[in-house]
Each structure stands twice: as structure tokens, then as C-alpha cells.
N, C-alpha and C positions, 0 to 999 in steps of 0.2 A: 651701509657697508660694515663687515665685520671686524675690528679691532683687531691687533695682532695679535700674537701669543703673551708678548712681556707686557703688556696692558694687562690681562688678566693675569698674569703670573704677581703684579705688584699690587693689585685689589685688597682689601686689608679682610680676608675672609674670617671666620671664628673660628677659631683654636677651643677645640674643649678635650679637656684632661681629664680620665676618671681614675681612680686605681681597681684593678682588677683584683676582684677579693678572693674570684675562684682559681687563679693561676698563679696570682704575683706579678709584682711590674704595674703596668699604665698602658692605658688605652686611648687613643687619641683620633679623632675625628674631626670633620669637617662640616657641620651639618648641612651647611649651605650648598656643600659637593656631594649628592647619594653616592654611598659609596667608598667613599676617601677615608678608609681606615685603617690605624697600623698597630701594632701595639711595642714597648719595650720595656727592658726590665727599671730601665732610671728614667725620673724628669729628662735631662738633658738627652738622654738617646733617644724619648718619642719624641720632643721636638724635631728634633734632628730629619729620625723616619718621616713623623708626618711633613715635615719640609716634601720631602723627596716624593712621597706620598700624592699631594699637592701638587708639585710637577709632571706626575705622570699623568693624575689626571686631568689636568690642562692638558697637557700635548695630546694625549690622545680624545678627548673631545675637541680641540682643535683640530685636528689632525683629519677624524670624523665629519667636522663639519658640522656635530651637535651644537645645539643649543649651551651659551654657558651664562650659570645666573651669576646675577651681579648680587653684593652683599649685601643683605638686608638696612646695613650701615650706611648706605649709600641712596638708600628710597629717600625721597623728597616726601616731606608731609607739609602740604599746606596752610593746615590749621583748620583748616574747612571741610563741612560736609553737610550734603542734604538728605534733610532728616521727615519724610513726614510722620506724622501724629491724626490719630484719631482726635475729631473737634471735641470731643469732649476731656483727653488727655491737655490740647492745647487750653483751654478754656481753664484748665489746674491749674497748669505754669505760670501761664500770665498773671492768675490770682495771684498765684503766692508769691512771685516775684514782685508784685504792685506791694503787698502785704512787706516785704521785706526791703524794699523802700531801691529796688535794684532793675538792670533793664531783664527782660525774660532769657537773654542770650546770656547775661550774665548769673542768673538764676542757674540756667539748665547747665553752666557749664562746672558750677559748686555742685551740682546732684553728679554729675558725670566724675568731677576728682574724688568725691566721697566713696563712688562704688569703684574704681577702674582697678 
């Protein structure tokens, strides 16, 4: 069942603020919302707009009966994922994790913070 409107209206979506170098003012968006853009000439007035911004378009994809995403903020990460490997990639890991005196999940997950 779908959620009402003030469910989605109080979702903590992302606010991004740019300044606009070729007109003046700020420009303000929603990424998470296609579309949800406003601009003004102070910080406090695009806030403000893209508030208003925001609510429009919630009512009208409510309103619609569209699809509305929920904020990336709000995705569950498990911690987990299945990964397979070529046996001879596997065959590396293990070494060099046995070599570093570590389990291989803990191995791969020091190569994985190194590059992310």
C-alpha cells in the first residue's frame, strides 16, 4: 500500500546548492526528485523555493499516482555481498591473506577500503 503524502513530504531528501556563475543567485535541487529545481537570488530564498519546490512535486506525483523514490539515506546496506571470482583470482587472495597472517574476508575487505 502506498504511503500518504506527509510520509513523503518529511523523507529527509538532499538539498544541493550550487551558485549560479552565469546569472547570479543559487540554484537548488533535489537529485533524488528528477526535476525538482528552482533557483534564487540568496541562500535563504532557494531554500525556501526549493521547500515549495519539493512540495509540489510530491503532490503532484502523488497526486499522479507515480512512483516516488525514497532517499538514498534511507537504503539498508547489509554489509554483504556475493562476489564470485575466477579460481585462479580466488587462489591469490587466499595466498596473500594466509601470507598476511589474516582471514581471506578480511584480506579482501582491506583491498576493497584501499581502492573504494
Amino acid at each position: 500500500m502506498k504511503n500518504d503524502l506527509d510520509y513523503y513530504l518529511n523523507l529527509p531528501y538532499k538539498l544541493s546548492i550550487t551558485p549560479d556563475l552565469e546569472e547570479g543567485g543559487y540554484v537548488a535541487e533535489y537529485p533524488e526528485l528528477p526535476g525538482c529545481i528552482t533557483c534564487g537570488e540568496s541562500i535563504s530564498e532557494v531554500i525556501s523555493l526549493a521547500e515549495d519546490a519539493k512540495k509540489c512535486w510530491l503532490t503532484v506525483s502523488y497526486e499522479n499516482h507515480d512512483d516516488i523514490p525514497i532517499p538514498d539515506s534511507l537504503n539498508k546496506y547489509s554489509g554483504q555481498f556475493k562476489l564470485r571470482v575466477p579460481k585462479f583470482l580466488h587462489r591469490i587472495l587466499a595466498l596473500r591473506a594466509k601470507e598476511e597472517g589474516i582471514s581471506m574476508n578480511q584480506y579482501c575487505v582491506a583491498v576493497l577500503a584501499r581502492h573504494a
